[in-house]
N, C-alpha and C positions, 0 to 999 in steps of 0.2 A: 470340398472340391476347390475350391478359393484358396482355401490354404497349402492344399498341394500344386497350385499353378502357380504358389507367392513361392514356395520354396523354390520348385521349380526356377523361377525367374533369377533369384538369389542366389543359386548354386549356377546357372549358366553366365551371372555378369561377374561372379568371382572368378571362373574359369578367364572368361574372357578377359579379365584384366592382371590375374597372373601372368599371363601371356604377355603382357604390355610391357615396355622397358621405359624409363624417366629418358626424357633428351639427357640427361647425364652420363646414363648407363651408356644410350645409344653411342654418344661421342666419344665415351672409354674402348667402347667394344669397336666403333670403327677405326680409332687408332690405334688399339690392340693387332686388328688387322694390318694398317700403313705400314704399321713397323716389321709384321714379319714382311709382307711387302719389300720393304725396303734393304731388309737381309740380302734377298735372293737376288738385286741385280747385277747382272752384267752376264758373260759370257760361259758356260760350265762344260769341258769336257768330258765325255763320255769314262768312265773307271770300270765299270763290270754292270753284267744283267745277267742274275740270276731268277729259276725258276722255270716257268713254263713258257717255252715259244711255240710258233706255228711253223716254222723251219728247223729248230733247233740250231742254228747258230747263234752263239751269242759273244761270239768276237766282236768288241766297239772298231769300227771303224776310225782311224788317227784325224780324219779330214771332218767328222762328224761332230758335232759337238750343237748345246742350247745355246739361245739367246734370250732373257729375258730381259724384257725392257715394259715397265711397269705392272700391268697386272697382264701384260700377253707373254706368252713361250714360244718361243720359234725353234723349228727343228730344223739346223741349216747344213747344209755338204758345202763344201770346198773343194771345185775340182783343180786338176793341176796345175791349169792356166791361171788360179788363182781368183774364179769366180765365184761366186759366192751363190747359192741356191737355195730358195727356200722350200721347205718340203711342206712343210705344214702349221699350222700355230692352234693353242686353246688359250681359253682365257680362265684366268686364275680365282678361284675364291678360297678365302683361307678360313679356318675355326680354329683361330689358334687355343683357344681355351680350350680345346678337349685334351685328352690323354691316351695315347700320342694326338699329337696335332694330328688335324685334319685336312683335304685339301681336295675341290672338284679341278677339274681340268673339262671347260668345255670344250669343245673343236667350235671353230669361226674362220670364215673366213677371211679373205685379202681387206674386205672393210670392216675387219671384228665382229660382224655378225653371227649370232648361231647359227650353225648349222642343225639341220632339222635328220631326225634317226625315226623309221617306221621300227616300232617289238612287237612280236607277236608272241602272246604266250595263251597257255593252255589252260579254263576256269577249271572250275571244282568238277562242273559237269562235262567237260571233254570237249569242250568247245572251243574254237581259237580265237583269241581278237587280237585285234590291231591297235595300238595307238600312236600318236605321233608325240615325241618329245624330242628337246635337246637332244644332242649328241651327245656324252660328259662320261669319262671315264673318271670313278674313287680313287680314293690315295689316301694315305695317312705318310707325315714326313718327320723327319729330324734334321736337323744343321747342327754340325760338330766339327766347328772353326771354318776350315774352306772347303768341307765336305760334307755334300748334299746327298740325303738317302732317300728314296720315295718307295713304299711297297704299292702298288697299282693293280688294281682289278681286271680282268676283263669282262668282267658283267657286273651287275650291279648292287653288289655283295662287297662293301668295304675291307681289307684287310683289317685285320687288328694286331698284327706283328710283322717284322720286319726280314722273317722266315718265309720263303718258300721253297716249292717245289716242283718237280712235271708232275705236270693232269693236275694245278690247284686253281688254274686258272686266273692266277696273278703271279706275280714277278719284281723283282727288287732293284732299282737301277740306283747306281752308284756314281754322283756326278763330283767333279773338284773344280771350283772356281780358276778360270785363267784369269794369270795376274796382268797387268799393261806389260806390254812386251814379253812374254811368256807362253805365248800362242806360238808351237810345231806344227807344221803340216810337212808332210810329205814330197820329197825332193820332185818338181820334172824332168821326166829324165832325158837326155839328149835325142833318142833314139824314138823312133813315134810311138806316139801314145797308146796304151793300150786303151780298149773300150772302155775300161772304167771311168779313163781321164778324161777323154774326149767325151764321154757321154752319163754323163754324173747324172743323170733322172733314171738311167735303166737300173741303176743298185740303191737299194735305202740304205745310208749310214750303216744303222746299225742292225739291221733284221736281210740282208738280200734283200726285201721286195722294192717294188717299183715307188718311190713319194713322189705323191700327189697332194693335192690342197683337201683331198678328204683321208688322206691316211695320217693313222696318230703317231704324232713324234714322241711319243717313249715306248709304243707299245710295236709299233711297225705294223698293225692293223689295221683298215680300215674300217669305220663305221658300219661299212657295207655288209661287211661280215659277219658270220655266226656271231653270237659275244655267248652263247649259253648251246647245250644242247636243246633246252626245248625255247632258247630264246633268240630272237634274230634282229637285227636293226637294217633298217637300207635307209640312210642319208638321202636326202633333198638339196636341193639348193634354194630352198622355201627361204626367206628372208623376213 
């Protein structure tokens, strides 16, 4: 018995310290991060969103476009008056070491906080429960020069290529770096403004819906929403 509680004990601290990383490692792997970090910032125009939507449009919007400024993403419209509006933000974690790279996108809010998502899903025995987690849509990405590729989930199920399709329940958004002074937008025009102009929170950029500080700037979903058939999230503003 002694001897199987010594093995025991010896096969659980090998585990546990494979697990372990040297401060060496750690500091490799955290500036492995910084750097792709440091690819993605500045401004990205909207290029195409293929796959599956909840409107099926998937015209980008010209006034719509990212902003990333360190490890947050903003999802901002420009309306005609040349205001600028934030629709929503996640905050970035990257794994650059996998194949393809990897990438969470939490939702947070106006002080970078998580936002908090009720799931419910269905156990073995037909029972439902509830738990509360982050908010955090998957991704896996590539950068190829000034062109940023992201395939994104809407549930929680990682893509593993850069294909999709309707009904896969992820989508491929296609961003290009604005260069300094290389930012269009959309003329105003003389003549009064249509709704869109004057009231840039009734359309999301790039999906029709409405952005708000809990709908996701790539996916034009919100939190609130289905993300599965048999799985649901409803956001908090739990902090």
């Amino acid at each position: 018995m002694r001897l199987k509680l010594g093995m025991l004990a010896m096969l659980a601290l090998s585990v546990a310290f494979a697990g372990c990383k040297s401060k060496e490692q750690t500091e490799a792997d955290n500036a492995a991060k910084k750097g792709e970090q440091d690819k993605l910032q500045g401004k990205w125009k909207i290029v195409s969103r293929e796959g599956d939507t909840e409107e099926g449009d998937d015209t980008p919007e010209p006034n719509a476009y990212y902003v990333i400024d360190g490890d947050i993403m903003k999802f901002v419209y420009k309306a005609g008056d040349g205001k600028e509006m934030e629709s929503s933000r996640q905050k970035l974690s990257f794994m650059a070491d996998k194949d393809p790279k990897q990438i969470d996108m939490t939702y947070v809010d106006e002080n970078n906080k998580p936002m908090k998502a009720k799931k419910t899903k269905k156990g073995l025995t037909g029972k439902r429960k509830t738990t509360t987690s982050d908010a955090k849509d998957v991704a896996i990405y590539k950068l190829e020069g000034d062109r940023l590729t992201l395939a994104i989930s809407f549930d929680d199920k990682r893509p593993t290529t850069f294909l999709s399709s309707k009904g896969s329940l992820s989508f491929v958004l296609t961003l290009e770096k604005i260069k300094d002074g290389s930012e269009k937008t959309a003329e105003t025009p003389a003549t009064t403004p249509s709704p869109s102009q004057t009231e840039p929170t009734t359309r999301s950029p790039s999906t029709g819906r409405s952005p708000t500080t809990e709908r996701s700037p790539s996916t034009g979903r919100s939190p609130s929403t289905s993300r599965t058939p048999s799985t649901s999230r409803t956001p908090s503003t739990t902090k």
